[in-house]
C-alpha positions as CSV (number, residue, x, y, z in Angstrom):
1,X,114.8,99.1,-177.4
2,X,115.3,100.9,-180.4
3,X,114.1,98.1,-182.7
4,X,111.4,97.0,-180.7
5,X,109.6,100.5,-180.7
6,X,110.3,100.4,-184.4
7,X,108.8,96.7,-185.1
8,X,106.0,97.9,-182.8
9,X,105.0,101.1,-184.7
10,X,105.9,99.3,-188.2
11,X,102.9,96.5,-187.3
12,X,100.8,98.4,-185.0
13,X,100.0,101.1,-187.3
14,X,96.4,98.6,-188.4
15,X,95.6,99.2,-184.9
16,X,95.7,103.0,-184.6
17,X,92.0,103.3,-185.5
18,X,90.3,100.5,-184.4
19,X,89.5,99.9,-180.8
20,X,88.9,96.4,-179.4
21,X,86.6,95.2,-176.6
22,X,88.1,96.4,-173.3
23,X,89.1,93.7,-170.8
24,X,86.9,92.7,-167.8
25,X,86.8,94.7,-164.8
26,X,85.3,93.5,-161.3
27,X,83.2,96.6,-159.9
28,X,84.6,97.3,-156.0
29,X,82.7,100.5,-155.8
30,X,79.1,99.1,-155.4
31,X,79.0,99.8,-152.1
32,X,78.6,103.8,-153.1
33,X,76.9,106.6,-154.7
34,X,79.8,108.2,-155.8
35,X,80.5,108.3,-159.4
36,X,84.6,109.0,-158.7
37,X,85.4,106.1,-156.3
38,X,83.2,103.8,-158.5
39,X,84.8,104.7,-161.3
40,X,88.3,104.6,-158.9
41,X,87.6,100.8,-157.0
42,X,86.6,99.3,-161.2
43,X,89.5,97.4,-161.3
44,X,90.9,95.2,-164.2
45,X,90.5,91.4,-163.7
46,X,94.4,91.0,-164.3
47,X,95.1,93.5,-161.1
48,X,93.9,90.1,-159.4
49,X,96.1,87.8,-162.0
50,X,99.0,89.4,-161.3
51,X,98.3,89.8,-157.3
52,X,97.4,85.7,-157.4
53,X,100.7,84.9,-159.7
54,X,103.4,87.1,-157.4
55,X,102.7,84.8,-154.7
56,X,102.5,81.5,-156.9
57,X,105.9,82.4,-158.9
58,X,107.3,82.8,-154.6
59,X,106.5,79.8,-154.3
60,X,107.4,78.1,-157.4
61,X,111.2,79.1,-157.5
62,X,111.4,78.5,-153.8
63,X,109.2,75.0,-153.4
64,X,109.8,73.5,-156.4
65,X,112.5,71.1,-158.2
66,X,112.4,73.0,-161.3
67,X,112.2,76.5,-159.4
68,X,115.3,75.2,-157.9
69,X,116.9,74.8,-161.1
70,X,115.8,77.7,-162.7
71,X,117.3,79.9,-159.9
72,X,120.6,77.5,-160.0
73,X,121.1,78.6,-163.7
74,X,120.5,82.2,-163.0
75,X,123.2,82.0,-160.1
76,X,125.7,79.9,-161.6
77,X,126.2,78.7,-165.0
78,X,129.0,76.2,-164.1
79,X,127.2,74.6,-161.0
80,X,124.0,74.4,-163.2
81,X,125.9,72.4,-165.9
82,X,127.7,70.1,-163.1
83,X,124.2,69.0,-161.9
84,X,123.3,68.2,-165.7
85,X,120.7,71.0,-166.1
86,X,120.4,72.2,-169.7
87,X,121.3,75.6,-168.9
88,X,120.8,77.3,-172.9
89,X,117.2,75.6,-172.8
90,X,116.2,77.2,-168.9
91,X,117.2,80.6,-170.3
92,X,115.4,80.3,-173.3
93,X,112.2,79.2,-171.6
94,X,112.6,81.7,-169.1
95,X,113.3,83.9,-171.5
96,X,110.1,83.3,-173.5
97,X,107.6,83.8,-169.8
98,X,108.9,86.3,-169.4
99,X,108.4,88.0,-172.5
100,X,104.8,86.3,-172.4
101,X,104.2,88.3,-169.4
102,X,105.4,91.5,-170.2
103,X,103.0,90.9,-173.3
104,X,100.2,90.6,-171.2
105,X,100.9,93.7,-169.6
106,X,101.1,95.7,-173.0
107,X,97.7,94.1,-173.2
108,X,96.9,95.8,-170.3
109,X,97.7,99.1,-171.8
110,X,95.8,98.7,-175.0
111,X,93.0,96.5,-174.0
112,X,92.2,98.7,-170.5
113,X,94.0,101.8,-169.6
114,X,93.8,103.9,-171.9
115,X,92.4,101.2,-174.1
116,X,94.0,102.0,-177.4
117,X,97.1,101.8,-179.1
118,X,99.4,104.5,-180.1
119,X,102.5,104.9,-181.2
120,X,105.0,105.1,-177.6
121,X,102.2,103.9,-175.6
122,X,104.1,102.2,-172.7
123,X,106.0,105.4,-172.5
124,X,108.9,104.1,-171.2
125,X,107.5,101.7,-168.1
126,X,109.6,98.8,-169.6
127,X,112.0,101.0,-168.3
128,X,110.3,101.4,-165.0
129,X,109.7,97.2,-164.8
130,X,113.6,97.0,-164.9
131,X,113.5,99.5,-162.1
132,X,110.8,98.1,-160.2
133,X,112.6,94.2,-160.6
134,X,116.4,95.9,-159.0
135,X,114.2,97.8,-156.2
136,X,112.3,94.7,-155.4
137,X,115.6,92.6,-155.2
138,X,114.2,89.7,-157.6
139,X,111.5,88.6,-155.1
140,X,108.4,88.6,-156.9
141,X,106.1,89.5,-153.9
142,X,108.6,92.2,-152.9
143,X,107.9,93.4,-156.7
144,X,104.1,93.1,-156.0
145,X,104.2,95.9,-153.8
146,X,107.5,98.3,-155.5
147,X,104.7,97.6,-158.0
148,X,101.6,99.4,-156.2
149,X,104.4,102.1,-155.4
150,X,104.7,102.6,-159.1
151,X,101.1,102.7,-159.5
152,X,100.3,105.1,-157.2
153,X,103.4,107.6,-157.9
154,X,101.5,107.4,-161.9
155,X,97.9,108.1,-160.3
156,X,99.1,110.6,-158.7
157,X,98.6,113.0,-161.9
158,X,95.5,112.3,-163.1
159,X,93.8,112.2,-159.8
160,X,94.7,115.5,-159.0
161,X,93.6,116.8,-162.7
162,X,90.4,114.7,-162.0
163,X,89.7,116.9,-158.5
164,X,90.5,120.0,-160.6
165,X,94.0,120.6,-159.3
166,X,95.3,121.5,-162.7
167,X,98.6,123.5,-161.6
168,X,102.4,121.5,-161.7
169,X,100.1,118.9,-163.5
170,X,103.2,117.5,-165.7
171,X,105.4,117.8,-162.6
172,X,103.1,115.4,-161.0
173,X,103.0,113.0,-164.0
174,X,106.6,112.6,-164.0
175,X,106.7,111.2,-160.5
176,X,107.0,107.3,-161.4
177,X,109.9,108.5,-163.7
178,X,111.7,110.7,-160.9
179,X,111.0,107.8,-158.2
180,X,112.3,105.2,-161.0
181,X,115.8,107.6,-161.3
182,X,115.7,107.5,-157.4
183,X,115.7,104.3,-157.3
184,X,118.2,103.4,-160.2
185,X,120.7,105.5,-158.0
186,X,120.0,103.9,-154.9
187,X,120.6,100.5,-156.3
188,X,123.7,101.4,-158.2
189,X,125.2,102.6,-155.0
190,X,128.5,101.4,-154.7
191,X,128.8,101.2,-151.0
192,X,125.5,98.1,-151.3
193,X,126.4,96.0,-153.7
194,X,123.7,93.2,-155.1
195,X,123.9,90.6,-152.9
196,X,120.2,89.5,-153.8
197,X,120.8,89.7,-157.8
198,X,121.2,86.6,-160.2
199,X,125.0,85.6,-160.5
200,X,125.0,85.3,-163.5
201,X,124.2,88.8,-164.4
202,X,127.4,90.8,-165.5
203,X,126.9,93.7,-163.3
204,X,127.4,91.7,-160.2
205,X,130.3,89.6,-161.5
């Protein structure tokens, strides 16, 4: 984590000052007068990416031949290399999407909300994704909607600021992070153990 802030500061520092076209947004609001929800129901175009690919990614590890396999590596290493799957290549593919994603979504940050880079910008919601993945038991429409949970604990701050409720305003922004603790807790519990998680991963070994 350390390194990658570091790498990402040491290259991003070009970007500080310029800011680049924002990314599309589909206005929901039309239907009103009101400059706030207008300005509330503009929503990014990859809102509706993401929404579309939960459900697809569902499918994909539970419909598909090569969904299969991925999920057969990810559970068992041994039983992945007795059906002849070649398990180093799966986890580096994998690997890679899923780093590809998680780019997108730091695209997200710098391209649309706030819409420029700075040093720290995700402010620790890699952190949060981890979270949001172990609350949402590796099920990626489960995680569509821990997701909007997330969302809305974060909107919770400036929404108030935005109505003029300035008071406990840094209280309020560190509600994702408190519900993200809350969560880490509840899912480290030792009484429920992670019946839903990867076998492979160490902590359920």
């Amino acid at each position: 984590m350390v390194l990658g802030t570091g790498l990402a500061f040491f290259w991003g520092k070009p970007f500080i000052e310029p800011k680049a076209p924002s990314l599309p947004t589909i206005p929901l609001g039309f239907w009103t007068d009101i400059p706030q929800v207008q300005s509330a129901l503009d929503v990014n175009v990859l809102f509706f990416v993401g929404v579309a690919l939960a459900f697809v990614l569902r499918l994909f590890f539970n419909r598909t031949g090569w969904g299969l396999m991925l999920r057969t590596v990810g559970d068992s290493e041994d039983a992945a290399r007795a059906l002849g799957f070649p398990v180093l290549k799966v986890r580096i593919l994998a690997t890679s999407v899923g780093g590809f994603l998680a780019g997108v979504g730091g695209s997200f940050l710098s391209l649309s909300y706030p819409g420029s880079w700075s040093e720290g910008l995700s402010s620790g919601q890699g952190i949060m994704a981890v979270a949001l993945v172990i609350f949402a038991r590796w099920d990626p429409v489960r995680a569509l909607w821990a997701s909007l949970l997330f969302g809305g604990a974060g909107a919770i701050g400036p929404a108030l600021q935005g109505m003029g409720i300035t008071g406990f305003y840094y209280l309020f922004n560190a509600a994702p992070y408190v519900l993200t603790l809350a969560i880490m807790i509840a899912s480290t519990s030792r009484v429920q153990t992670f019946t839903d998680a990867p076998g492979e991963l160490s902590l359920h070994r």
